[in-house]
Structures are given as structure tokens and as C-alpha cells.
N, C-alpha and C positions, 0 to 999 in steps of 0.2 A: 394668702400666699400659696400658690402651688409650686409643688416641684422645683421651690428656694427661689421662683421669680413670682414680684410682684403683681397684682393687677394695674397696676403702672405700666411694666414693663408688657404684662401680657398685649394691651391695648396696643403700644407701641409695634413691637413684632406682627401682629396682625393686622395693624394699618399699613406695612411694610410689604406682606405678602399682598395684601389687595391690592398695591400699587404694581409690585411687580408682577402679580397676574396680569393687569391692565394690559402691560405693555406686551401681552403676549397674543392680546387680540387682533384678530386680520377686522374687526367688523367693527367701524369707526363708533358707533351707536354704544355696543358692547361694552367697548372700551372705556369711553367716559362715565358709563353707569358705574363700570366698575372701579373706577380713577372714583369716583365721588364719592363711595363709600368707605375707600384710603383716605380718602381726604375729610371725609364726615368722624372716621376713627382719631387720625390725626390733628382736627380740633379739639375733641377730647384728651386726646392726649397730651397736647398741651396746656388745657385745663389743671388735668392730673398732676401736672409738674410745676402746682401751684404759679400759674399763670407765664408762660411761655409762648409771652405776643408774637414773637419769630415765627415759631410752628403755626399758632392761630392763624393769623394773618395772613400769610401764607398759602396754607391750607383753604381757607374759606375764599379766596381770590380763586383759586384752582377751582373751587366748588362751584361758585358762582361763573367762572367762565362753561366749565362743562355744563351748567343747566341752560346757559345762554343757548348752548349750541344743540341742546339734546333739545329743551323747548322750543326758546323764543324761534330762533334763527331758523329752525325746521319748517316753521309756515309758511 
């Protein structure tokens, strides 16, 4: 625990900020790299919350669309 918030919560808050960083990018590439690392934090974090298929689920659909487009679809 830092500063009376948990590592629960920390993970959360900073999956929160990488998301809304994301959306502050003009550079399509950019943005989903950094959308996938919100989204890589918040499957954890829904790990952390002793299993919160919502967030996983979720999360990992977003994850897997952004590498679609950052890989596959690129070629």
C-alpha cells in the first residue's frame, strides 16, 4: 500500500491514465500502442479484483483488435 491506495487500485488508475493518454494522440499507430498498454494493465487489473471477467474480457477484445491493426492489417 502506498499513500493509503492499494496496488489494486494503483494498477487501475494507471490503466486509466494510459487510456486517456491514448486518446490524446493525433498518430493513429501511437494511439493503439498506447490503448494496448491500458488495456494490458486492465486485464490485470481485473485479475487483481480476484477475477472480473467484465474488465478481462473486455480489455483483452480491445487488445487484440489494436494488434490486429497495429500488425496483421498493416501488411
Amino acid at each position: 500500500m502506498i499513500l493509503g491506495i492499494t496496488y489494486t487500485e494503483w494498477v487501475g488508475y494507471l490503466a486509466s491514465a494510459m487510456l486517456i493518454i491514448s486518446f490524446m494522440m493525433k498518430n493513429l499507430n501511437k494511439l493503439r500502442f498506447i490503448n494496448s498498454i491500458g488495456a494490458i494493465l486492465f486485464v490485470i487489473y481485473g485479475f487483481m479484483l480476484d477475477i472480473s471477467w467484465p474488465i478481462i474480457i473486455t480489455n483483452a477484445f480491445i487488445l487484440c483488435a489494436n494488434m490486429y491493426y497495429l500488425f496483421i492489417k498493416k501488411q
